[in-house]
C-alpha positions as CSV (number, residue, x, y, z in Angstrom):
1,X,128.0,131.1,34.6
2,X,131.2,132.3,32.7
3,X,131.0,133.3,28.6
4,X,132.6,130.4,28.2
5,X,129.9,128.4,29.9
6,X,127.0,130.6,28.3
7,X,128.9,129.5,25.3
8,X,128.6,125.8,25.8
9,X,125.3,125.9,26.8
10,X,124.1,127.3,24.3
11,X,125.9,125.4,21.5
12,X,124.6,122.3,23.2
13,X,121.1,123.5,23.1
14,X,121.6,124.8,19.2
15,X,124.2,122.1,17.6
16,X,123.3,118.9,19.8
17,X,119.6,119.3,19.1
18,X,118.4,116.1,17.0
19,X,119.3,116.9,13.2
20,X,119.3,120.9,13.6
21,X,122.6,121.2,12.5
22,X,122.7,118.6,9.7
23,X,119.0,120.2,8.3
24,X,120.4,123.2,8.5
25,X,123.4,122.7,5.9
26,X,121.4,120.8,3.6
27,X,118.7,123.8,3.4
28,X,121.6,126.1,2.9
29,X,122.8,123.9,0.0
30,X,120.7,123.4,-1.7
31,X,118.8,126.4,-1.8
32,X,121.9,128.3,-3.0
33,X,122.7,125.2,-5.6
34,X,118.8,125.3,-7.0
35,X,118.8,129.2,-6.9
36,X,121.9,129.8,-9.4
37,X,120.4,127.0,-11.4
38,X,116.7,128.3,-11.9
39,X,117.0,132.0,-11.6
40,X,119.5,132.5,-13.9
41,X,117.8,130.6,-16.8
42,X,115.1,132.5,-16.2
43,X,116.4,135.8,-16.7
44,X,118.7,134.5,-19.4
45,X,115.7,133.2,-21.5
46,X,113.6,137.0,-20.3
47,X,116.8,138.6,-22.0
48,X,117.9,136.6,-24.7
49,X,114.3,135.9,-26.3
50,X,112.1,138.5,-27.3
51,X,109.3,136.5,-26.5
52,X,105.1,137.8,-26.3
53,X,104.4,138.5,-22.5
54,X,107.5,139.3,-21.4
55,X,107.1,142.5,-19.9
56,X,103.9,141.2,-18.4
57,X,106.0,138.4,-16.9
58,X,108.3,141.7,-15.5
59,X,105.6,142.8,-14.0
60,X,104.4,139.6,-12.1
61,X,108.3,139.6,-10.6
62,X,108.3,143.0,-9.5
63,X,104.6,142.6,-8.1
64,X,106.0,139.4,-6.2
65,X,108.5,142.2,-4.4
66,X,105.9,143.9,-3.0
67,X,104.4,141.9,-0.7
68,X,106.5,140.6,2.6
69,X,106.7,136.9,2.9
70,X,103.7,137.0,5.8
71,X,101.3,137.5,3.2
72,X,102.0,134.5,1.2
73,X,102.6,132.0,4.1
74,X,99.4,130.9,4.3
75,X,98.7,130.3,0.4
76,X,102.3,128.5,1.0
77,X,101.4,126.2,3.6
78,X,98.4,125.5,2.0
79,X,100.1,124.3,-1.2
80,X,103.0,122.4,0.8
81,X,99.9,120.7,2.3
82,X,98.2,119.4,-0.4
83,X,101.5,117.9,-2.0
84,X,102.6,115.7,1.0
85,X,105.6,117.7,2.2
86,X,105.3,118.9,5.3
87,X,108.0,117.9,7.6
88,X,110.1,117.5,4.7
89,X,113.4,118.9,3.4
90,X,111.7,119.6,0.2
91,X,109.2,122.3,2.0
92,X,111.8,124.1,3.1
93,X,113.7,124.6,-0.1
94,X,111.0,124.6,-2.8
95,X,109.8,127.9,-1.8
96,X,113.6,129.5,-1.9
97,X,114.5,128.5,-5.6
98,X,113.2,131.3,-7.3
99,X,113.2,134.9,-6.4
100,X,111.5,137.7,-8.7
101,X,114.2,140.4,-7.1
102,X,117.0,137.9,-8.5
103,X,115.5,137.3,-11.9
104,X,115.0,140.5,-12.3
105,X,118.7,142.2,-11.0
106,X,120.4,139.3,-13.3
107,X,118.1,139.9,-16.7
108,X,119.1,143.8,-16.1
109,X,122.7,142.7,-16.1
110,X,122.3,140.3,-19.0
111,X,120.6,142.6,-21.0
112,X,123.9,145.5,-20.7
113,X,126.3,142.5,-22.2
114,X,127.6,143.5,-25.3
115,X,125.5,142.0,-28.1
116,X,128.6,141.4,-30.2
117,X,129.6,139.0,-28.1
118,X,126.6,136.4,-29.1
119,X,126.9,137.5,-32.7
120,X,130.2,136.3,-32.4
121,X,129.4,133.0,-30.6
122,X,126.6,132.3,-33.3
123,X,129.0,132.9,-36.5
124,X,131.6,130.6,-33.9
125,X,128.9,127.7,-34.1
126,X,128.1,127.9,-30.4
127,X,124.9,126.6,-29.5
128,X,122.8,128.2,-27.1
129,X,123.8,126.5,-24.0
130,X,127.1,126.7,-24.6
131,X,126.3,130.8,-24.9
132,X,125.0,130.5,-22.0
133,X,127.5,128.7,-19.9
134,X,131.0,130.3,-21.4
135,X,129.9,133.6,-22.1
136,X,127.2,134.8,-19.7
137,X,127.5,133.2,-17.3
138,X,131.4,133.5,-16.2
139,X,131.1,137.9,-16.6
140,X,128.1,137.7,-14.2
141,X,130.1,136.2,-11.4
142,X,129.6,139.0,-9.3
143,X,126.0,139.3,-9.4
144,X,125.7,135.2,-9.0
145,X,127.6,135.8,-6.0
146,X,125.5,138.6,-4.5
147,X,122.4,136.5,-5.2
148,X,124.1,133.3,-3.6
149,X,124.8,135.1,-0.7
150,X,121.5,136.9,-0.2
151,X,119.8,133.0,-0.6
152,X,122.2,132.0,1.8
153,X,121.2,134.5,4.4
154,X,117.7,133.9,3.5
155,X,117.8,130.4,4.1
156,X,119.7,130.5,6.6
157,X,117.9,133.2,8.9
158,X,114.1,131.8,8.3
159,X,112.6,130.3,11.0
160,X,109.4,131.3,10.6
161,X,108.7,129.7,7.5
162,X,110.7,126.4,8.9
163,X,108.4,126.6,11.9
164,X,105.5,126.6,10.0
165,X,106.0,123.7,7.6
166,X,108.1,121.3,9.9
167,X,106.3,120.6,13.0
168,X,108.7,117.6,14.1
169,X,111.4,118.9,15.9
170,X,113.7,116.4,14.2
171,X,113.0,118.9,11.3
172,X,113.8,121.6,12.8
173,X,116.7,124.2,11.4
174,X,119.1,126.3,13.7
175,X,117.4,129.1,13.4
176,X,114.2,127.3,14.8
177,X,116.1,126.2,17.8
178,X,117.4,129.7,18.0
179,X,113.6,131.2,18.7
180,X,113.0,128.7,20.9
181,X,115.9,129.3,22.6
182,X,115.2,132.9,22.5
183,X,111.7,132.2,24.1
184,X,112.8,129.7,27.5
185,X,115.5,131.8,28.0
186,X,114.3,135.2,28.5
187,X,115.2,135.3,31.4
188,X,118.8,135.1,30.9
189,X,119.6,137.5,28.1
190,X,123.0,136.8,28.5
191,X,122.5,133.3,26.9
192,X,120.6,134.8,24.1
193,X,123.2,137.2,22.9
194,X,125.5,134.7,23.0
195,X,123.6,132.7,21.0
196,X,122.8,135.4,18.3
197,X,126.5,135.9,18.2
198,X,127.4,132.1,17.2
199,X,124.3,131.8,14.9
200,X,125.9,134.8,13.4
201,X,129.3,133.4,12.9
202,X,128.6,131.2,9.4
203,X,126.9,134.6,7.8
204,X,130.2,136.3,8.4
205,X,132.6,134.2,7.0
206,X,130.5,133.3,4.2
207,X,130.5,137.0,3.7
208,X,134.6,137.6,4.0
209,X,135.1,134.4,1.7
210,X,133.2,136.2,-1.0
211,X,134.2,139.8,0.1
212,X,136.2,140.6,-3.4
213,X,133.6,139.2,-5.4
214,X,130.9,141.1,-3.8
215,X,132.2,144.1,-4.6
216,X,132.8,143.5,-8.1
217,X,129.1,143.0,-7.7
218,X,128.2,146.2,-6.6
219,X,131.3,148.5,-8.2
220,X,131.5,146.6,-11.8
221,X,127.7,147.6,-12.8
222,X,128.1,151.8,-11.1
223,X,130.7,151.6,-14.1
224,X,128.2,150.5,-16.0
């Protein structure tokens, strides 16, 4: 076979496969959506609020970082179980909404904003939310982008996790198909490298698209 043939074979077997492709975007989506929603009202509400616990509540995020995900799949699957969603889209996002490494990077940041700034909104009128949503969150753009792009990768590379709670193939993600693709065709490695190279090609251009805002991410807090 030609590239180009290895090519079309394999974006038969990845794209053309039941519902992988449409599963697939909708993971991505709304995984990103629900992941700038929750984690940054959490670590908005862990900076703005002096509330009793929170440092214990710290601690539980940074203690979540410690483990790899292989540890909590079981507990996971377990839980995903007993609610009735396996073999739903729900079991694959759920678990991806909130991250203790995000929560924690975004309080950091919300926590070096000037203070003056909601002194000011608060002699303005401005309620919280509006705080929240005009001030905060529009000079954290950088860092909501990092995050979004880390969930994006996240979702969008985990197989193992879509393996284990989808067992209907019509549930299946790209990155499913990609393993079992990787696993018939050992025998021709030249279809599995070209497969690795078109699964790759949505993490790249996600990652030029937000290229300038990325690095605002990482150069804006060294300034810091």
């Amino acid at each position: 076979l030609g590239a180009l043939d290895n090519y079309r074979l394999v974006g038969q077997y990845l794209f053309m496969r039941g519902r992988a492709f449409f599963n697939t975007v909708l993971l991505v989506f709304f995984s990103v959506i629900a992941s700038l929603i929750v984690n940054p009202l959490a670590a908005y509400a862990l900076s703005r609020f002096k509330m009793k616990g929170t440092e214990k509540v710290i601690l539980f995020l940074l203690a979540t970082m410690a483990f790899p995900s292989a540890v909590t799949a079981i507990p996971g699957f377990l839980l995903i179980r007993d609610l009735g969603l396996l073999n739903t889209l729900a079991a694959l996002v759920l678990p991806t909404i909130a991250s203790g490494m995000s929560i924690f990077i975004l309080k950091g940041f919300f926590d070096a904003l000037p203070r003056e700034l909601y002194e000011a909104a608060a002699i303005d009128g401005a309620g919280e939310w509006t705080v929240f949503s005009k001030i905060t969150l529009p000079m954290t753009t950088p860092i909501l982008a990092v995050n979004a792009l880390n969930h994006f990768i996240a979702a969008y590379n985990s197989w193992e996790w879509a393996f284990l709670v989808c067992q209907k193939e019509s549930q299946w993600t790209i990155a499913v198909w990609m393993y079992q693709m990787s696993q018939e065709m050992a025998g021709q490695p030249w279809c599995v490298m070209a497969g690795f190279v078109l699964v790759s090609i949505p993490t790249a251009v996600v990652f030029l698209l937000c290229q300038k805002i990325i690095l605002r991410g990482i150069v804006l807090p060294s300034m810091k």
